[in-house]
C-alpha positions as CSV (number, residue, x, y, z in Angstrom):
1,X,0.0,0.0,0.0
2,X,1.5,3.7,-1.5
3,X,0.5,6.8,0.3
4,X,-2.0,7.6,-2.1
5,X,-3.8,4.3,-0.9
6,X,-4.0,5.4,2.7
7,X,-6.8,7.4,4.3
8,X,-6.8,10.8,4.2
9,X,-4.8,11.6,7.4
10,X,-7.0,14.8,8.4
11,X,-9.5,11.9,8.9
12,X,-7.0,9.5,11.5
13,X,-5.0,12.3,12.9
14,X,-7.5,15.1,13.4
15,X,-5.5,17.8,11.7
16,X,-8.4,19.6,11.0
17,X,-7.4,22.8,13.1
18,X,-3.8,22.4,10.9
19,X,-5.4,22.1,7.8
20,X,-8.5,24.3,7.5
21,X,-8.9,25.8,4.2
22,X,-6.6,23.0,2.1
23,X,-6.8,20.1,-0.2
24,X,-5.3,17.0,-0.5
25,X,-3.3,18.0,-3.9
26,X,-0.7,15.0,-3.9
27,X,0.4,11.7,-1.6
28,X,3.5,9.5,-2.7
29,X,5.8,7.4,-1.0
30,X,9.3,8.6,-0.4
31,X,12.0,6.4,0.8
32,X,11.1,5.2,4.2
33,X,7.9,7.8,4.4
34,X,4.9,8.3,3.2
35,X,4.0,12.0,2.0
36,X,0.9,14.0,1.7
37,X,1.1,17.7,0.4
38,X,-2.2,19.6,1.0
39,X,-2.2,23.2,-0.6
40,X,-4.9,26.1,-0.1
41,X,-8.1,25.4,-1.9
42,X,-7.9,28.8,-3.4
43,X,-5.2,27.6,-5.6
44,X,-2.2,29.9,-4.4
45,X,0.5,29.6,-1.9
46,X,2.1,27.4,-0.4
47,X,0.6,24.3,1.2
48,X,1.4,22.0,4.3
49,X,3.5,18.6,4.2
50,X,3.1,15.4,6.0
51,X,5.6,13.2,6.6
52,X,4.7,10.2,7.9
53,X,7.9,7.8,8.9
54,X,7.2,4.2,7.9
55,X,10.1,2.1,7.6
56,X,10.5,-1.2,10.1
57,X,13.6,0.2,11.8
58,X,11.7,3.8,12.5
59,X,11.0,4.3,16.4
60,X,7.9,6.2,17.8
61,X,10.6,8.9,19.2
62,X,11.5,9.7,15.2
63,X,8.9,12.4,14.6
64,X,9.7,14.0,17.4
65,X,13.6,14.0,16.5
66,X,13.0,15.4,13.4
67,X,10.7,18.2,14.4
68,X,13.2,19.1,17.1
69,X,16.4,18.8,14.7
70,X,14.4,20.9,12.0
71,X,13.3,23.6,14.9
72,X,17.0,23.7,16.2
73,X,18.3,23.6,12.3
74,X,16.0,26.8,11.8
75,X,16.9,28.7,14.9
76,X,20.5,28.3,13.8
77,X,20.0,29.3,10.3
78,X,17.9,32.1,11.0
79,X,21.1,34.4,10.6
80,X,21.5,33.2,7.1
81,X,19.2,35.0,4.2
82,X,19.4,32.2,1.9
83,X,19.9,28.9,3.5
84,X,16.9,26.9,5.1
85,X,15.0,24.0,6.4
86,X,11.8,23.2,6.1
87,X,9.4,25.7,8.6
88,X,8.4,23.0,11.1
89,X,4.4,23.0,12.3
90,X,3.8,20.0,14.6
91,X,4.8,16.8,14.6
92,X,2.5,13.2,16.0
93,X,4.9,10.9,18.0
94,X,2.7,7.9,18.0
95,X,1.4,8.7,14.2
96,X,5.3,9.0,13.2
97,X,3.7,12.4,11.5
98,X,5.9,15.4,10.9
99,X,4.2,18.6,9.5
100,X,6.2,21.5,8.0
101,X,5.5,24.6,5.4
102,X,5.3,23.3,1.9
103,X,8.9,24.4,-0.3
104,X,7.7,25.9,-3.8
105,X,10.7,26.1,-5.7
106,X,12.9,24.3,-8.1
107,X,14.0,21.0,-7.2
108,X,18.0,21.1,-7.5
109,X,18.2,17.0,-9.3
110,X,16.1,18.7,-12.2
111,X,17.9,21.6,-12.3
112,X,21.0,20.0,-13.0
113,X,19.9,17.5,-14.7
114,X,18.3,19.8,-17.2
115,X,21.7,22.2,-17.2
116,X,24.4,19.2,-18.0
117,X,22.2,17.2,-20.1
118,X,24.1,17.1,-23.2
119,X,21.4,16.5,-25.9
120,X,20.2,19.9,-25.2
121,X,21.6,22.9,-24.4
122,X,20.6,24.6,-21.4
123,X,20.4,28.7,-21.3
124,X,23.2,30.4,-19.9
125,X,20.7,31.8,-16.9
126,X,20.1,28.3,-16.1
127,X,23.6,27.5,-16.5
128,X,24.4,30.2,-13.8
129,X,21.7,29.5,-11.3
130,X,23.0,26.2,-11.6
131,X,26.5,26.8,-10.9
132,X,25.1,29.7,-8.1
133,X,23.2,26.3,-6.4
134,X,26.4,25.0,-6.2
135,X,27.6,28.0,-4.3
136,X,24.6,27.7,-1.9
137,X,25.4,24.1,-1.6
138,X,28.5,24.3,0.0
139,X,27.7,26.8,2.4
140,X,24.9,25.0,3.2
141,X,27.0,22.1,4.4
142,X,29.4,24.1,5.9
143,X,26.9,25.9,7.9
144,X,25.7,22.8,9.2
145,X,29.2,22.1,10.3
146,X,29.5,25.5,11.9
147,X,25.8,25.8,13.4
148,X,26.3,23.6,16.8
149,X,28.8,22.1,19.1
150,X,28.1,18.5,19.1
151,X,29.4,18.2,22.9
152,X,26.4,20.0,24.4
153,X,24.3,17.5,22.5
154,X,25.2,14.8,24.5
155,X,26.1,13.0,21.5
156,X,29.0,10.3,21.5
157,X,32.0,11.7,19.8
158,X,34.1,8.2,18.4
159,X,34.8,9.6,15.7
160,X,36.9,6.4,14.5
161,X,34.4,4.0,15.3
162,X,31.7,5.3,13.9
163,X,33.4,5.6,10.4
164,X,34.3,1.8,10.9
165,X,30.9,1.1,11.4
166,X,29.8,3.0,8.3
167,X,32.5,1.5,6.7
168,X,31.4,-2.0,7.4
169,X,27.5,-1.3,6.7
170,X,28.9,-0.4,3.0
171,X,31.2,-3.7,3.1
172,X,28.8,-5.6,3.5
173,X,26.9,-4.5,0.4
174,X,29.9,-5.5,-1.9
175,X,28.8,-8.3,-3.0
176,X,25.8,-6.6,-5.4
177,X,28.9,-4.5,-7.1
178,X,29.5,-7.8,-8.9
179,X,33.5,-7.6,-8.4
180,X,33.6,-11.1,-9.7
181,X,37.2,-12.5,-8.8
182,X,37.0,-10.6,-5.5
183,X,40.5,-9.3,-5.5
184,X,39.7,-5.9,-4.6
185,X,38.1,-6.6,-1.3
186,X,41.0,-7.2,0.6
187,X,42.4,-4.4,-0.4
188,X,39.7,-1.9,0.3
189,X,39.7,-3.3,3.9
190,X,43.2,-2.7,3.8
191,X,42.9,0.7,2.7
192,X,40.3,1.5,4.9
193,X,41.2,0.6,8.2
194,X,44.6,1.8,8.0
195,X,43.6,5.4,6.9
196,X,40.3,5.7,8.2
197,X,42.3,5.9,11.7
198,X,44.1,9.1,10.3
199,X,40.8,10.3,10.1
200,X,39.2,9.4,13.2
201,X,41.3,12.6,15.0
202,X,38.7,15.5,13.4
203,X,36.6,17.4,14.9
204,X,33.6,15.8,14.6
205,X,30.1,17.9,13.4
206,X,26.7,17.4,12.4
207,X,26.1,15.9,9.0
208,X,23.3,15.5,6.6
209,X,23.4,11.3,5.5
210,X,22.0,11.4,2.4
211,X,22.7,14.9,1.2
212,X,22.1,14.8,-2.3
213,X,20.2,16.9,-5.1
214,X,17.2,15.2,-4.5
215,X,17.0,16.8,-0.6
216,X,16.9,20.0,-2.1
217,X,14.8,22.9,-3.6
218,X,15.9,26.1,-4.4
219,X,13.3,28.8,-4.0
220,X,13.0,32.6,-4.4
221,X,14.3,32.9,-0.7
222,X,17.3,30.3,-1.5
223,X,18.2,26.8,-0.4
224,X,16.1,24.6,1.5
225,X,17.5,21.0,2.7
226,X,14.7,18.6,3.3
227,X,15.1,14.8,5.2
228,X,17.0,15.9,8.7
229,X,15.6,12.8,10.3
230,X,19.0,11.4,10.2
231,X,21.3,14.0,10.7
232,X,23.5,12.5,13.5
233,X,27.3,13.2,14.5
234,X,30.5,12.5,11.9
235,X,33.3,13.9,9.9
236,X,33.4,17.0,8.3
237,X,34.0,15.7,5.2
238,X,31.7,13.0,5.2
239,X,28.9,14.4,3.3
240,X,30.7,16.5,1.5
241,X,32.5,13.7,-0.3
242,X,28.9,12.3,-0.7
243,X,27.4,15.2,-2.5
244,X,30.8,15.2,-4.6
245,X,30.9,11.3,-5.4
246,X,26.8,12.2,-6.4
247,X,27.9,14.6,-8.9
248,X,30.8,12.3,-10.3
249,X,28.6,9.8,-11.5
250,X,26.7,11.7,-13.5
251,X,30.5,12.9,-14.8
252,X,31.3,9.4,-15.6
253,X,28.1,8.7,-17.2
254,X,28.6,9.7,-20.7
255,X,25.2,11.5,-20.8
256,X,26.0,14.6,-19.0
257,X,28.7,17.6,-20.2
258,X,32.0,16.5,-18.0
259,X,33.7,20.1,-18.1
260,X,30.7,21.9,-16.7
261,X,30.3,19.1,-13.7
262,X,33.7,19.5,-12.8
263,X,33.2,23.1,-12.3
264,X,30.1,23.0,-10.3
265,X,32.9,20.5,-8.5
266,X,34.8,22.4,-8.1
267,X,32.5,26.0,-7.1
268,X,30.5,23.2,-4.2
269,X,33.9,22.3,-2.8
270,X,35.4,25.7,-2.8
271,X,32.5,26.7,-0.8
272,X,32.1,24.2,1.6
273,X,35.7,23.7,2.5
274,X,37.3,26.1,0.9
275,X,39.8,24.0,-1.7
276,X,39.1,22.3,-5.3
277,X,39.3,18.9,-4.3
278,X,38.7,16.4,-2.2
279,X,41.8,14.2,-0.8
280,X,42.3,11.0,-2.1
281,X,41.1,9.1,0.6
282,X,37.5,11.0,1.0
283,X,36.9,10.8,-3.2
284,X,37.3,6.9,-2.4
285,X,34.8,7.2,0.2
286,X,32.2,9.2,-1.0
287,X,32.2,7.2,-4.1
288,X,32.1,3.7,-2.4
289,X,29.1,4.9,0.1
290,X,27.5,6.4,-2.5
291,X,27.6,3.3,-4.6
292,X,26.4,1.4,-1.6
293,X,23.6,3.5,-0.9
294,X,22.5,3.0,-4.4
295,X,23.3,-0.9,-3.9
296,X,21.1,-0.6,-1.0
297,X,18.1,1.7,-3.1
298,X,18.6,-1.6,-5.5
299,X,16.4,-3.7,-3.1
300,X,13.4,-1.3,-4.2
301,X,14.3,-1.3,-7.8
302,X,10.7,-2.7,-9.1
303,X,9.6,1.2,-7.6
304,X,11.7,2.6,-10.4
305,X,10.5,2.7,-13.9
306,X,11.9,4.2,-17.5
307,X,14.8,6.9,-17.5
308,X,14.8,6.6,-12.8
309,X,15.7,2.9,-13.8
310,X,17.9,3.6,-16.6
311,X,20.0,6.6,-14.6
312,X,20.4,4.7,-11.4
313,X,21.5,1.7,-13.4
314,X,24.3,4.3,-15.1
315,X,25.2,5.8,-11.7
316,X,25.9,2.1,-10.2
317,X,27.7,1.3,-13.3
318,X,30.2,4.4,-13.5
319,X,31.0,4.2,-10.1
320,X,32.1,0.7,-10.0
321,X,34.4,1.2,-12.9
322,X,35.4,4.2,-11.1
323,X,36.3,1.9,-8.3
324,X,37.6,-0.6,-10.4
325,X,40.3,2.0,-12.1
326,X,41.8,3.4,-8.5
327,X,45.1,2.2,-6.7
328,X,44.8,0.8,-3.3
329,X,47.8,0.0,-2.4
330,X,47.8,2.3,1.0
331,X,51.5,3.2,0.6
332,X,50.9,4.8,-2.9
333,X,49.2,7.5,-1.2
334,X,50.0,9.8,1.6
335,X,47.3,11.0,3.2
């Protein structure tokens, strides 16, 4: 059963008072939620989102997470103009509900996927508001970084050990990047738990897990980042190598213009850390968690349909050869 199947939640949840004066305008499911967007029955404005959290492993304490971490998300960002979360409303603990103010903007997947597209060329304005998202992008992430000490959060701060565990949750999808002989898994453990000890010494920050294109829409009042429900502590370049490894594949592809994503690269990096490029050691990372998380998104593949299908199976593709290509002997690189 899809979100559209459900009941209409102003039925089961009451919402009434929270919804007066809107219309159901679209439900679909999203991941690991379920999401209803009602929008004024006038036809103008924006509307309200409900997130409902579904998945097995979702506790009844995760709405309430996420409305806090979007409330304490906004009060930090409130001295930026142009970078956002969603407004939060209210949020249902033992529904698993989150509302917030619907986003009417540009969602930034299209937009770059309609700029670097190389059947067709794009405008140069949308070439520049693409490469100015980039901009936003990285300070986005680096406000993030900036916005709160993760000390007075209470949160644990092994840095090292949580990276092994991430590490190990991506291991143990190797076996669906079909490296046949299996040569190269020695060797990324190798090259992972030596160096991912140099790592473990960082300070360590908040970061956004799946902070890609997708969790964001750029509106007339900037950037907003959607899905903080699992914003939890790590390394400052941990999502930042994710949003760069996202934008590599389409590089690698063949279907998108190489030069320009290498600039918006380049512009995202520059922004959020204040150099061109990544080490060697967090390009290797991004690239394998990304290529695990879309190992992991394979599980659901009958969802996806058409070009989704098709571009997911490119991404998987040009990351494993990507992969594939690289040296891992750990002595060839010193980092």
């Amino acid at each position: 059963m899809n979100a559209a199947e459900q009941r209409d939640p102003v039925t089961d949840w009451r919402l009434r008072g929270e919804l007066d004066g809107l219309k159901l305008y679209r439900a679909f499911e999203a991941g690991s939620s379920w999401i209803w967007i009602y929008r004024p029955e006038s036809g103008s404005g924006p509307g309200v989102v409900v997130k409902k959290l579904v998945s097995g492993a979702v506790d009844s304490h995760a709405a309430q997470r996420e409305f806090g971490m979007l409330s304490l998300l906004e009060q930090q960002f409130s001295r930026f103009a142009d970078l956002h979360v969603p407004h939060p409303i209210t949020h249902f603990g033992d529904q698993r509900a989150v509302l917030t103010r619907e986003i009417m903007g540009d969602r930034v997947d299209r937009l770059f996927v309609k700029t670097l597209r190389r059947i067709r060329l794009p405008s140069p304005s949308s070439r520049r508001k693409a490469a100015s998202v980039c901009d936003l992008i990285g300070r986005w992430i680096r406000a993030l970084h900036d916005s709160v000490d993760i000390e007075l959060l209470g949160l644990p701060m092994a840095l090292g050990r949580s990276l092994h565990d991430r590490y190990d949750a991506a291991r143990h999808r190797l076996a669906d990047l079909r490296l046949s002989p299996g040569h190269l898994v020695p060797a990324f453990d190798a090259y992972f738990s030596r160096l991912i000890e140099d790592q473990g010494t960082a300070r360590p920050v908040l970061c956004h897990p799946d902070f890609t294109p997708h969790n964001m829409i750029v509106a007339v009042g900037g950037l907003y980042v959607l899905d903080v429900s699992e914003i939890a502590y790590g390394h400052p370049l941990e999502d930042v190598a994710f949003f760069w490894a996202h934008l590599e594949a389409l590089r690698l592809s063949g279907l998108y213009e190489r030069n320009r994503i290498a600039q918006y690269q380049k512009r995202f990096l520059g922004a959020a850390i204040g150099t061109s490029a990544l080490p060697n050691f967090w390009e290797r990372w991004g690239v394998l968690m990304r290529l695990s998380y879309l190992s992991r998104s394979w599980e659901h593949a009958g969802k996806l349909r058409g070009i989704n299908l098709f571009r997911r199976n490119m991404a998987r593709r040009s990351l494993q050869r990507w992969l594939l290509s690289q040296p891992w002997d750990v002595s060839l690189h010193g980092e």
